[in-house]
C-alpha positions as CSV (number, residue, x, y, z in Angstrom):
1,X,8.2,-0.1,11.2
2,X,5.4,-1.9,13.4
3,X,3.0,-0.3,15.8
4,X,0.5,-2.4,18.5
5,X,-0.5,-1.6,22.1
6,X,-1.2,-5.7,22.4
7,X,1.6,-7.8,23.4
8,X,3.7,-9.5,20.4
9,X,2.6,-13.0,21.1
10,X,-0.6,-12.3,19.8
11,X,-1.6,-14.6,16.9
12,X,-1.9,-12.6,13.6
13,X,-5.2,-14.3,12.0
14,X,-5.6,-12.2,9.1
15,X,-3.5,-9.8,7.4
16,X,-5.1,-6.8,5.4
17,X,-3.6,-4.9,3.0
18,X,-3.9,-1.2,2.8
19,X,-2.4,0.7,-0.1
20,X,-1.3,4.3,0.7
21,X,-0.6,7.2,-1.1
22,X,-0.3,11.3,-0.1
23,X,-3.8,11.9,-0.3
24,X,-6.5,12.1,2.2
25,X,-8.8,9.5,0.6
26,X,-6.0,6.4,1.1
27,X,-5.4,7.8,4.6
28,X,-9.3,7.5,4.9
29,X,-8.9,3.3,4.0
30,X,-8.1,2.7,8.2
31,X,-11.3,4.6,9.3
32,X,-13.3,2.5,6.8
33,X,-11.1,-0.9,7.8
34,X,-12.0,-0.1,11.6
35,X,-15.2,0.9,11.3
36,X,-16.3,-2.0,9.0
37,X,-13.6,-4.8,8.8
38,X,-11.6,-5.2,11.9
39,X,-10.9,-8.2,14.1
40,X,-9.3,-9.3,16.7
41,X,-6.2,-11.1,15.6
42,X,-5.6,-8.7,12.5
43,X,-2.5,-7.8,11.2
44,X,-2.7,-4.2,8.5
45,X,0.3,-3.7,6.5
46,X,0.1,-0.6,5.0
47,X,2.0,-0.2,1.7
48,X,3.5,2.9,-0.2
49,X,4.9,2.3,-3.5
50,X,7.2,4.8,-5.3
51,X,7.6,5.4,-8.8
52,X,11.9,5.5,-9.3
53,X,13.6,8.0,-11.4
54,X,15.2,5.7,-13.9
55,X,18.3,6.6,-16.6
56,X,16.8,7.2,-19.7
57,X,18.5,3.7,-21.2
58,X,16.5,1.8,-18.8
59,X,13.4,3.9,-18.9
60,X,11.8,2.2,-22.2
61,X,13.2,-1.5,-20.8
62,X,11.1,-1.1,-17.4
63,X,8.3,0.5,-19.1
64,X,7.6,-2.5,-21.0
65,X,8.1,-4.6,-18.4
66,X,5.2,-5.8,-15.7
67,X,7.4,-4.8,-12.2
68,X,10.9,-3.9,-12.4
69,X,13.3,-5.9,-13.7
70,X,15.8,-7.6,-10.9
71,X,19.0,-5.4,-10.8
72,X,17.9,-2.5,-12.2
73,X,19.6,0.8,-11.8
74,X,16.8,3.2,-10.1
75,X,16.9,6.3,-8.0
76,X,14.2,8.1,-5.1
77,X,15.9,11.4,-3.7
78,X,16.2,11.7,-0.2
79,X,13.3,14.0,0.2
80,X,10.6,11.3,-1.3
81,X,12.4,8.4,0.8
82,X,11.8,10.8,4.1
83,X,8.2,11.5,2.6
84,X,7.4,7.9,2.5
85,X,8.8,7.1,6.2
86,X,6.8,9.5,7.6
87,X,3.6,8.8,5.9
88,X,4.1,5.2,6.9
89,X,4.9,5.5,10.5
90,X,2.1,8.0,10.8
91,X,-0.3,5.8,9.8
92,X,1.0,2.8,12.0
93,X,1.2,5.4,14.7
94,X,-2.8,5.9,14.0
95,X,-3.3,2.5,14.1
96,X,-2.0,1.6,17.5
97,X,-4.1,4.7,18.6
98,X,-6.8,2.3,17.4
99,X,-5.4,-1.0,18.9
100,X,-4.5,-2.0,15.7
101,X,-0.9,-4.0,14.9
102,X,0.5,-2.7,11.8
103,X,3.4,-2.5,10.0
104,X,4.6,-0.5,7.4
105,X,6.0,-1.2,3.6
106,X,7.4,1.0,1.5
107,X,8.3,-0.4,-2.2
108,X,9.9,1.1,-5.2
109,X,8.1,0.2,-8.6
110,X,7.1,1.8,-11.2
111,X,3.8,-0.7,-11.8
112,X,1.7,0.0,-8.8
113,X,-0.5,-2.2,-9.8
114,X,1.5,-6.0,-10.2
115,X,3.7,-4.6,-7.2
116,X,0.6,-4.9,-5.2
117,X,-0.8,-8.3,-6.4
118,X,3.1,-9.1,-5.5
119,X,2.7,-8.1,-2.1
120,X,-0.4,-10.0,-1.3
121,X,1.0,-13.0,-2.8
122,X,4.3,-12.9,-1.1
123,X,3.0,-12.0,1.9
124,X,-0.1,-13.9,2.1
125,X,-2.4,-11.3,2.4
126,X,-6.1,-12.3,3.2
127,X,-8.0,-9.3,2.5
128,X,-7.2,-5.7,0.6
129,X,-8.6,-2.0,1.5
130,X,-8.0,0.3,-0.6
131,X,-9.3,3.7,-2.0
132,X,-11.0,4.8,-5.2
133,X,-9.2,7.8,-5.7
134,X,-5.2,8.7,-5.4
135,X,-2.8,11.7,-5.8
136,X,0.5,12.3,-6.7
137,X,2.1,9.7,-8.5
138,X,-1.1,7.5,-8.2
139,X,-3.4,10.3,-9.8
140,X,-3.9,8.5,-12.8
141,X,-2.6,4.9,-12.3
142,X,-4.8,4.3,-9.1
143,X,-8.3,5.9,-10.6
144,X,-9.4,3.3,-11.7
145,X,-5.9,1.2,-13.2
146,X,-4.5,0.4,-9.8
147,X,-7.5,-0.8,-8.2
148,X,-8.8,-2.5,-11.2
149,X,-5.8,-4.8,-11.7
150,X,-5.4,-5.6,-8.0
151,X,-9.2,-6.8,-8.1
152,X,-8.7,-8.6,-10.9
153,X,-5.2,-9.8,-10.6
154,X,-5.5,-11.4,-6.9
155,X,-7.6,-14.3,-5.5
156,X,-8.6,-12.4,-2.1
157,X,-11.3,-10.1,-1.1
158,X,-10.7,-6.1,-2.1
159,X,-12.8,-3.8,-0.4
160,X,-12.8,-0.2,-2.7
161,X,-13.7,2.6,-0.1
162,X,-15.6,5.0,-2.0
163,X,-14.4,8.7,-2.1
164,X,-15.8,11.6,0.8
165,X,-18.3,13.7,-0.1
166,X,-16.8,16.5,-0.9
């Protein structure tokens, strides 16, 4: 899913990574990118990881594991997948509102944390937002695991929004 109001031949100069999760505080990550970070030229792909339901058999095997290994047998009902979609095309949505080209991801992992690193590396990500707080699956394994391994596992720029005042 993508989202712009510019025309596609625009050069992307910059892409910038911005982790997502159900709560209010990753949604909060674009605010803080446009407010602080944007350019033209910039390219935000916005990236929602899901933890699988795994058989039993496998479930010791991938937890030992740093991402999950190729082939395995996983499962995400319906309801989670649809979840996901919608989170992800309302956020692109809120970035074209802003002018912003996007694109959404949505990966199944159960390590948030190397699935990320793997993102910016594969996809040559220049610069990460991200959030200091999560919910849901992220609860514990974003505050502060997540965002500590991405800033110490890759070689670009991560920006850790703090959370509202509540």
């Amino acid at each position: 899913m993508t989202g712009s109001d510019s025309p596609k031949n625009i050069k992307v100069l910059r892409k910038v990574l911005i982790p997502l999760d159900n709560s209010n505080e990753s949604k909060k990550a674009l605010d803080w990118y446009k407010e602080n970070m944007k350019r033209d030229g910039d390219l935000v792909i916005f990236v929602h990881i899901l933890d699988p339901i795994q058989p039993s058999a496998l479930s010791a095997l991938s937890y030992e594991c740093e991402s999950m290994p190729a082939g395995s047998s996983f499962h995400v009902p319906e309801e989670i997948m649809k979840s996901a979609r919608n989170l992800c095309q309302e956020m692109v949505n809120k970035a074209t509102k802003y002018g912003i080209k996007s694109e959404g991801l949505i990966q199944i992992d159960n390590k948030p944390g190397p699935a990320l690193v793997k993102t910016i590396n594969e996809r040559k990500i220049n610069a990460v937002v991200m959030s200091k707080r999560g919910s849901g699956f992220w609860k514990l394994n974003f505050t502060p695991n997540v965002t500590s391994y991405v800033l110490h596992h890759s070689n670009i720029p991560v920006s850790i929004i703090p959370p509202s005042n509540r």
